[in-house]
C-alpha positions in Angstrom: -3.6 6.5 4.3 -6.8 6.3 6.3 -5.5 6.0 10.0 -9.1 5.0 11.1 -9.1 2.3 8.7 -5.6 0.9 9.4 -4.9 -2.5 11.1 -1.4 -2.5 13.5 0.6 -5.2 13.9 2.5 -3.4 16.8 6.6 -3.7 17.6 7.0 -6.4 19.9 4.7 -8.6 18.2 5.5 -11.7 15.9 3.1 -13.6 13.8 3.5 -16.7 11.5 0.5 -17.5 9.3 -1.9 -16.1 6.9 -2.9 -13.2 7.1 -6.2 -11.3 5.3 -6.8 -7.3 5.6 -10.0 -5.8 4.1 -8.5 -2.6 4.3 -4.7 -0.8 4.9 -2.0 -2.5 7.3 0.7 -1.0 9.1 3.2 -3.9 10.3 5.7 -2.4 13.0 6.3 -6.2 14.6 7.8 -8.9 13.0 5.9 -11.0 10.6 6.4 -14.6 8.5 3.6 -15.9 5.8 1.5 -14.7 3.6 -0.5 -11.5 3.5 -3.3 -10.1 1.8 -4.0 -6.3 2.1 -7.2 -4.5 0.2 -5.6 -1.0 0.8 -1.6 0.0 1.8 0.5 -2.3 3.5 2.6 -0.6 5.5 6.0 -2.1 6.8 7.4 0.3 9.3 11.2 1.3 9.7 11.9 -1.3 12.4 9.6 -4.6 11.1 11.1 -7.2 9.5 8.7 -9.2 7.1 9.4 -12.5 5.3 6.6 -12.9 3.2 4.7 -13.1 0.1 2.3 -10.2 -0.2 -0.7 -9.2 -2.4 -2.0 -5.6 -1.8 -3.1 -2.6 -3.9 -0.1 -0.2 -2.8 2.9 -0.6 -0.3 5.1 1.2 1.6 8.8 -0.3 2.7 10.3 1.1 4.9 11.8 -1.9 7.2 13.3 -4.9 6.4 11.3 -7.0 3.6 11.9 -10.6 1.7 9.7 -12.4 -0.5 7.6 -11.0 -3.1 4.8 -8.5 -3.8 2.0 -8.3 -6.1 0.8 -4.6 -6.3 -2.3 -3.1 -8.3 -1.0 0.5 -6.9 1.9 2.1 -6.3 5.3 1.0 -4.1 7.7 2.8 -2.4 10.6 2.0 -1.3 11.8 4.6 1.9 14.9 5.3 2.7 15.4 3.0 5.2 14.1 0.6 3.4 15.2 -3.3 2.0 13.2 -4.8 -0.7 14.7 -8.4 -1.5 12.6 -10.3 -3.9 10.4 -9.6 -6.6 7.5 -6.7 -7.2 4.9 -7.8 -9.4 3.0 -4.9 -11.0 0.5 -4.2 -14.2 2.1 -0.5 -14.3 5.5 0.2 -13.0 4.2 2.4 -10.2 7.7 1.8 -8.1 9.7 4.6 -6.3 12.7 4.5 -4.6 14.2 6.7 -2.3 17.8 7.4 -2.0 19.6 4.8 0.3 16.5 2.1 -0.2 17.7 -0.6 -1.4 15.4 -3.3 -4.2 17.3 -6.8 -5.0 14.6 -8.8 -7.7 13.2 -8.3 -10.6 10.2 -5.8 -11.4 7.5 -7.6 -13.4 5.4 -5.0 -15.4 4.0 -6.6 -18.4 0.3 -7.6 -18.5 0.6 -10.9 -20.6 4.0 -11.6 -18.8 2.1 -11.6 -15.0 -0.8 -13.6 -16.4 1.0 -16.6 -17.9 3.5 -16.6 -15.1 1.4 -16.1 -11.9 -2.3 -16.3 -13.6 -3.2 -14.6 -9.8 -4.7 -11.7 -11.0 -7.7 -10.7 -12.2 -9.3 -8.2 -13.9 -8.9 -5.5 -11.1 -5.9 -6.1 -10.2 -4.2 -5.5 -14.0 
């Protein structure tokens, strides 16, 4: 990751809301809604994030529910939760021992389109 190109959401800090990054995030606060990240979304060991997220890769490392649609690569840390469902064209998912994932991991092209129909062409 780029650190001069990386937006913080620092510990301490809650948002509610929508949320649009051009670039990476790294969330260390506490955050509810959606998000949109054009580069890794970062959710740091203590953050807690209840949200449905669309971003090209992500890193888990805190506490995370809802769902994630991913063009990259996801991993899950060891410290780690994951509840909900990882959308992905490519199952670019890893999991490090003690990191937990409860959901379902959605790789199949045709099945994201007709389910979601959210993605296009650059994100498959």
């Amino acid at each position: 990751m780029d650190f001069k190109n990386v937006d913080i959401i620092a510990e301490g800090v809650k948002i509610e809301g929508t949320l649009n990054f051009p670039g990476s995030v790294q969330i260390d606060g506490e955050v509810v809604g959606d998000i949109k990240s054009g580069g890794t979304l970062t959710i740091s060991e203590n953050a807690k994030v209840k949200s449905n997220i669309k971003t090209t890769d992500a890193v888990i490392a805190g506490y995370f529910k809802g769902d994630i649609q991913a063009s990259g690569q996801v991993e899950i840390t060891s410290t780690g939760r994951f509840i909900g469902d990882l959308i992905q064209g490519k199952t670019l998912l890893t999991i490090e021992k003690g990191g937990v994932f409860k959901g379902k991991n959605i790789t199949a092209k045709a099945k994201i389109k007709k389910l979601f129909g959210l993605f296009t062409r650059r994100y498959i």
